[in-house]
C-alpha positions in Angstrom: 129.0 85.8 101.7 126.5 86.2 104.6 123.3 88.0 103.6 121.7 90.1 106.1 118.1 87.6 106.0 120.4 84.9 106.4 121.6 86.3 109.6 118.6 87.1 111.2 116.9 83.5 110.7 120.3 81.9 112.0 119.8 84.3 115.1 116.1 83.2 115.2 117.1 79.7 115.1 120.0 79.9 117.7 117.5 81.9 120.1 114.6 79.1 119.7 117.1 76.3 120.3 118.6 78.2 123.4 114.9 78.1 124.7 114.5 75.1 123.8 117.6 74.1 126.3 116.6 75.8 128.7 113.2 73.1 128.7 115.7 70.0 129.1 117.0 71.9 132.9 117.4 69.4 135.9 119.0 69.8 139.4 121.9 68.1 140.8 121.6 65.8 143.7 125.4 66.2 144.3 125.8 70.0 144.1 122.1 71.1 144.2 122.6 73.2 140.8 121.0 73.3 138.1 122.3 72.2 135.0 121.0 71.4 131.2 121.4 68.8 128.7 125.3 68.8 128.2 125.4 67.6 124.8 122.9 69.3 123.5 124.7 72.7 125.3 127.7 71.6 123.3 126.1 71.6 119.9 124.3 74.5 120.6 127.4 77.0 121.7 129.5 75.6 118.6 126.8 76.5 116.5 126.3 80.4 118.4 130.0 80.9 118.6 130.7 79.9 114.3 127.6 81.8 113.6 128.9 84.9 115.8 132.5 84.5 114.4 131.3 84.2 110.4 128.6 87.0 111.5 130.4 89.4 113.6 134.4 88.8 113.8 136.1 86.5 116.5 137.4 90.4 118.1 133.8 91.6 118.5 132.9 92.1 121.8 129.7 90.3 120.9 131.6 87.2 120.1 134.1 87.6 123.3 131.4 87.9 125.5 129.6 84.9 124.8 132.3 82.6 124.3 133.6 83.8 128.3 130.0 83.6 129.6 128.4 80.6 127.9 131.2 77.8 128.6 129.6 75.4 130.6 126.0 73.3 130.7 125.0 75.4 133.7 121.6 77.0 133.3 122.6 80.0 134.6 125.6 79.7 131.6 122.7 79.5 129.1 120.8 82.3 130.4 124.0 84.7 129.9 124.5 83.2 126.4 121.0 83.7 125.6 120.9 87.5 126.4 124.0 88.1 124.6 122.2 86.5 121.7 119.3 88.9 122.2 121.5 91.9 122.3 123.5 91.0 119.2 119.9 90.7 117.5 119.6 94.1 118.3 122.8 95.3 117.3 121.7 93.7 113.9 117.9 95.4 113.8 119.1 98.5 114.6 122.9 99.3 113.2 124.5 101.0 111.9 127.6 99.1 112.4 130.6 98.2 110.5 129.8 94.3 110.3 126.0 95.2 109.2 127.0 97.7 106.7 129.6 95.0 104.7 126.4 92.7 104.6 124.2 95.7 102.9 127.3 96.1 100.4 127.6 92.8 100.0 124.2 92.6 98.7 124.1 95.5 96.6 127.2 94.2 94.9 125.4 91.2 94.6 122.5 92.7 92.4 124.8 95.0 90.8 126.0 92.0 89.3 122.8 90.6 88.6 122.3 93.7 86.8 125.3 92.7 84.7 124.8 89.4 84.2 121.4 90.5 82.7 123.0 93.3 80.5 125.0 90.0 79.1 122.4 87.9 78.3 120.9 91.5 76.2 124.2 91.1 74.1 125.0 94.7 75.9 128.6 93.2 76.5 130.5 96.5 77.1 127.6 98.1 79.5 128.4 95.0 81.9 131.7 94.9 81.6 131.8 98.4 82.8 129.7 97.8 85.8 131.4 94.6 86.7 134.4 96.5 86.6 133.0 99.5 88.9 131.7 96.7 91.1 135.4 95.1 91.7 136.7 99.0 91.8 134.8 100.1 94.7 135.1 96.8 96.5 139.1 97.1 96.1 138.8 100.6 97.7 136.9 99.2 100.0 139.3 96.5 101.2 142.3 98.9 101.1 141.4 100.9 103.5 139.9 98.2 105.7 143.4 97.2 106.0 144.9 100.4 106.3 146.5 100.7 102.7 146.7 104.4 101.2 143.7 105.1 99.0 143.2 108.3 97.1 139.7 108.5 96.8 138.3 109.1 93.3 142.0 109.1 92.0 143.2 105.9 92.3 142.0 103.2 89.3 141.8 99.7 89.2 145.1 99.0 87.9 146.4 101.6 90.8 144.4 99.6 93.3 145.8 96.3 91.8 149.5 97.4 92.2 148.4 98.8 95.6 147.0 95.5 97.3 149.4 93.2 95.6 152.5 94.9 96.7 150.8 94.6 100.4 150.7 90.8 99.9 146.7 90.9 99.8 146.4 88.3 97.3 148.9 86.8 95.2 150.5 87.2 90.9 147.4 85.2 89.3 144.3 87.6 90.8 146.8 90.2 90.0 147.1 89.3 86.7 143.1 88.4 86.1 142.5 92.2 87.5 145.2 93.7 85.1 143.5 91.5 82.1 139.6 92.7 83.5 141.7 96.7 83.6 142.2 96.6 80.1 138.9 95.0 78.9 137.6 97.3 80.6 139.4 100.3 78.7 138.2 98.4 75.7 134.8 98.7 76.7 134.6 102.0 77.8 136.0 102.7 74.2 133.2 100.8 72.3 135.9 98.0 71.1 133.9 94.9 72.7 132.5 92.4 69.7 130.3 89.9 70.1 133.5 87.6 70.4 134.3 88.2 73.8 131.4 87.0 75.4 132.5 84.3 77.4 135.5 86.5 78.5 133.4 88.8 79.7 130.8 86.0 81.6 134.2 85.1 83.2 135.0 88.5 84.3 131.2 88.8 86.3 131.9 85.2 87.6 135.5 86.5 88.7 134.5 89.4 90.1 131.7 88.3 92.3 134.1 85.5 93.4 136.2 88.4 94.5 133.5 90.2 96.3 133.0 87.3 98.1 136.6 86.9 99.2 138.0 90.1 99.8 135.2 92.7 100.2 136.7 92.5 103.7 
């Protein structure tokens, strides 16, 4: 799961070493242009195009753009990847965007979960339970409708959800079946029926559900 600091030092980082590039610049005797250090150009626009592909999607036109522009140790190549890098650290600073807003969830679910994991270690087993389970609710809704499967909003439930994004192949019969199990504990929960007994279950639900979060928040 990328977090939103992480981004912005990795942007920090690929900007500094694309200046840094630019300081290794020579001319050609053959062809009089100017050109930079190739290998260090190649481990630099790996590094740019995974970190704009993890950070942005391989479709954005972000992404696209660098990849056509920065292709080749050219200086002038560098220069165009550079400012593509500068305008995506925009993009980030000053959102909103679709990309930057699944970071911000991604976080809050994150110390949601936290927040459970704490109510665990208080022995206040149904309290998180119940917020794990709204945590993996709203990131199921979520997820459906990034991929276009019919959500009723405040209607459908997590076993709804389950039925939903397993019949459209989303994952496969054993996260079905761990969500069906997490439904029902958390019924339980809700109904004050937790003991003291189902602790570790319930440490394996947060662990579950964070892995989740992590895999299919988008």
């Amino acid at each position: 799961m990328l977090n939103i600091d992480v981004v912005r030092n990795r942007l920090t980082h690929l900007l500094d070493r694309g200046a840094e590039l630019l300081e290794t610049r020579f001319k050609s005797d053959v062809s009089n242009q100017e050109f930079v250090d190739a290998a260090a150009f190649r481990q630099w626009r790996v590094a740019s195009i995974v970190f704009l592909k993890e950070a942005l999607g391989a479709e954005s036109p972000y992404t696209k753009e660098f990849d056509f522009n920065c292709d080749s140790p050219y200086l002038t190549a560098v220069a165009r990847g550079l400012a593509v890098l500068r305008a995506v650290r925009e993009y980030v600073d000053f959102g909103p965007v679709a990309r930057v807003e699944e970071l911000v969830a991604a976080e809050i679910f994150s110390d949601l979960l936290g927040i459970a994991e704490r109510l665990l270690r208080q022995q206040r087993i149904s309290a998180a339970v119940v917020l794990a389970c709204s945590v993996l609710e709203d990131v199921m809704r979520r997820s459906s409708r990034f991929r276009g499967l019919p959500v009723r909003e405040n209607v459908d439930d997590l076993p709804t959800l389950n039925a939903t994004m397993n019949a459209a192949g989303v994952y496969g019969a054993t996260w079905s079946k761990r969500i069906e199990e997490w439904a029902e504990m958390r019924n339980r929960a809700e109904a004050g029926e937790l003991s003291p007994a189902t602790l570790s279950k319930a440490q394996s639900l947060i662990r579950g559900v964070r892995d989740f979060v992590n895999d299919y928040l988008y």
